[in-house]
Backbone as XML, in Angstrom:
<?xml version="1.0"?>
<chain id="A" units="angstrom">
  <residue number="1" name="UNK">
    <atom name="N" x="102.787" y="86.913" z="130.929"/>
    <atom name="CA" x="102.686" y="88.385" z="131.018"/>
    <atom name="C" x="102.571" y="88.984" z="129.603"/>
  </residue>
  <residue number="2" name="UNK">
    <atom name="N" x="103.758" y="88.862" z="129.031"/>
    <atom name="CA" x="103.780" y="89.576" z="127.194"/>
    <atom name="C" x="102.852" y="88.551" z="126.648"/>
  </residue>
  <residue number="3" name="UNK">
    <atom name="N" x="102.395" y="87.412" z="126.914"/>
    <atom name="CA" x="101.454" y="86.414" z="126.230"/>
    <atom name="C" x="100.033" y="86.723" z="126.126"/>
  </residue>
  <residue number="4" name="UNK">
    <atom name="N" x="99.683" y="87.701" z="127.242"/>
    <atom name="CA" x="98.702" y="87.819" z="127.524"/>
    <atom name="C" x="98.715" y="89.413" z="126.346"/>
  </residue>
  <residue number="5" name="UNK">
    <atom name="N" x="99.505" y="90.527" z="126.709"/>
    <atom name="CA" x="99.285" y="91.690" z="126.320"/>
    <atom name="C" x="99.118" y="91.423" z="124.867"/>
  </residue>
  <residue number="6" name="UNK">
    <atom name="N" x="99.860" y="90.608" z="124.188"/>
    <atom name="CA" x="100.004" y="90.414" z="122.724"/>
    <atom name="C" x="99.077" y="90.209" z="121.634"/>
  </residue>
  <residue number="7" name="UNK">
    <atom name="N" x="98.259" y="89.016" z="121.887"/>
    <atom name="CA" x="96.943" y="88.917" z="121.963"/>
    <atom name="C" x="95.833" y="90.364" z="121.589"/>
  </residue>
  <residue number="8" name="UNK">
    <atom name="N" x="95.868" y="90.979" z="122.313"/>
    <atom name="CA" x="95.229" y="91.986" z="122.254"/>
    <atom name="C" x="95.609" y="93.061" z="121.147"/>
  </residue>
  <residue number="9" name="UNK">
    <atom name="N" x="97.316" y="93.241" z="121.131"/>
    <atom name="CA" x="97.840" y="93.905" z="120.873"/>
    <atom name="C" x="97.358" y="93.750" z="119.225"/>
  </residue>
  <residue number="10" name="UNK">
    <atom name="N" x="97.574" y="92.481" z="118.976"/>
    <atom name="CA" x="97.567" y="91.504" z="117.535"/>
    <atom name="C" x="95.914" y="91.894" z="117.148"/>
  </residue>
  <residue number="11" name="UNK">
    <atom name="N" x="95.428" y="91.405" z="118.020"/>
    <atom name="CA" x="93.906" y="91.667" z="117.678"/>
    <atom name="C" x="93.747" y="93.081" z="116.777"/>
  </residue>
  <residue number="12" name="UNK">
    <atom name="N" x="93.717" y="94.043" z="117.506"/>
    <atom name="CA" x="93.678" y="95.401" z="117.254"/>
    <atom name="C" x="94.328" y="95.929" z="115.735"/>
  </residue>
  <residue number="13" name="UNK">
    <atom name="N" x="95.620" y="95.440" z="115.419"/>
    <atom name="CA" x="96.334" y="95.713" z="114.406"/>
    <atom name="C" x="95.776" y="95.051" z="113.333"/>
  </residue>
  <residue number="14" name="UNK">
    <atom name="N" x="94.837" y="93.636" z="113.406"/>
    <atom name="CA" x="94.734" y="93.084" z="112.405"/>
    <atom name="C" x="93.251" y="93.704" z="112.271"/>
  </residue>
  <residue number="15" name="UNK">
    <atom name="N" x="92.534" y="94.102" z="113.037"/>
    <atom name="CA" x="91.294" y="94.831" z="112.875"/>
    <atom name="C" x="91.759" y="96.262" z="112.087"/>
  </residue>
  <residue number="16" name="UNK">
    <atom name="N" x="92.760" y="96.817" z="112.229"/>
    <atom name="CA" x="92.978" y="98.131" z="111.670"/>
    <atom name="C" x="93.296" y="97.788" z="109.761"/>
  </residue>
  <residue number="17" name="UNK">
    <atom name="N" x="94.060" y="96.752" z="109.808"/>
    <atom name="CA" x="94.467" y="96.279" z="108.670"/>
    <atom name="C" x="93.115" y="96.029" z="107.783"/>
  </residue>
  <residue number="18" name="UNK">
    <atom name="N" x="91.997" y="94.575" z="108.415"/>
    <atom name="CA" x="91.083" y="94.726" z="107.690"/>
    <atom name="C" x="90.389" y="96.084" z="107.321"/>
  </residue>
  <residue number="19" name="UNK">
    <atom name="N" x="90.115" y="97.072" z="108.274"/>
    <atom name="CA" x="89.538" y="97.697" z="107.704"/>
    <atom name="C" x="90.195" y="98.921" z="106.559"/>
  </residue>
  <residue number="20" name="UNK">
    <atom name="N" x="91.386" y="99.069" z="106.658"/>
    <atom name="CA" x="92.225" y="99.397" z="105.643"/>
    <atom name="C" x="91.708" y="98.624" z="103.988"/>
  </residue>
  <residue number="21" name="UNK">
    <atom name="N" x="92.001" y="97.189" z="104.229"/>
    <atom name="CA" x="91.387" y="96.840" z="103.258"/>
    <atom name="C" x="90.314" y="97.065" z="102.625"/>
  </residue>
  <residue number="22" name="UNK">
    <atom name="N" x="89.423" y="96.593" z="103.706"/>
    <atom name="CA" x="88.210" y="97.215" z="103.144"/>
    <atom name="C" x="87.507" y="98.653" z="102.307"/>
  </residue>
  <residue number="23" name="UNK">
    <atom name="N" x="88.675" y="99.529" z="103.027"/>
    <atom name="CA" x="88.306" y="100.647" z="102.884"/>
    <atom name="C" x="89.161" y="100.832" z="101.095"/>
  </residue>
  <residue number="24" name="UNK">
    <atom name="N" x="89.961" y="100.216" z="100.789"/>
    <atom name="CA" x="90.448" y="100.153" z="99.622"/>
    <atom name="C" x="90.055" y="99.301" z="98.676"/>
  </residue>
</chain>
C-alpha cells in the first residue's frame, strides 16, 4: 500500500529538487 504511494511520492520530490538545481 505505502510501497506503492511512495514511489511516486519520491519521484516527484526528486524531480522538484533537480529542477531547483538546475535552475541555480
Amino acid at each position: 500500500m505505502v510501497a506503492s504511494s511512495t514511489p511516486k511520492c519520491f519521484s516527484r520530490t526528486l524531480r522538484l529538487m533537480s529542477s531547483l538545481a538546475i535552475s541555480e
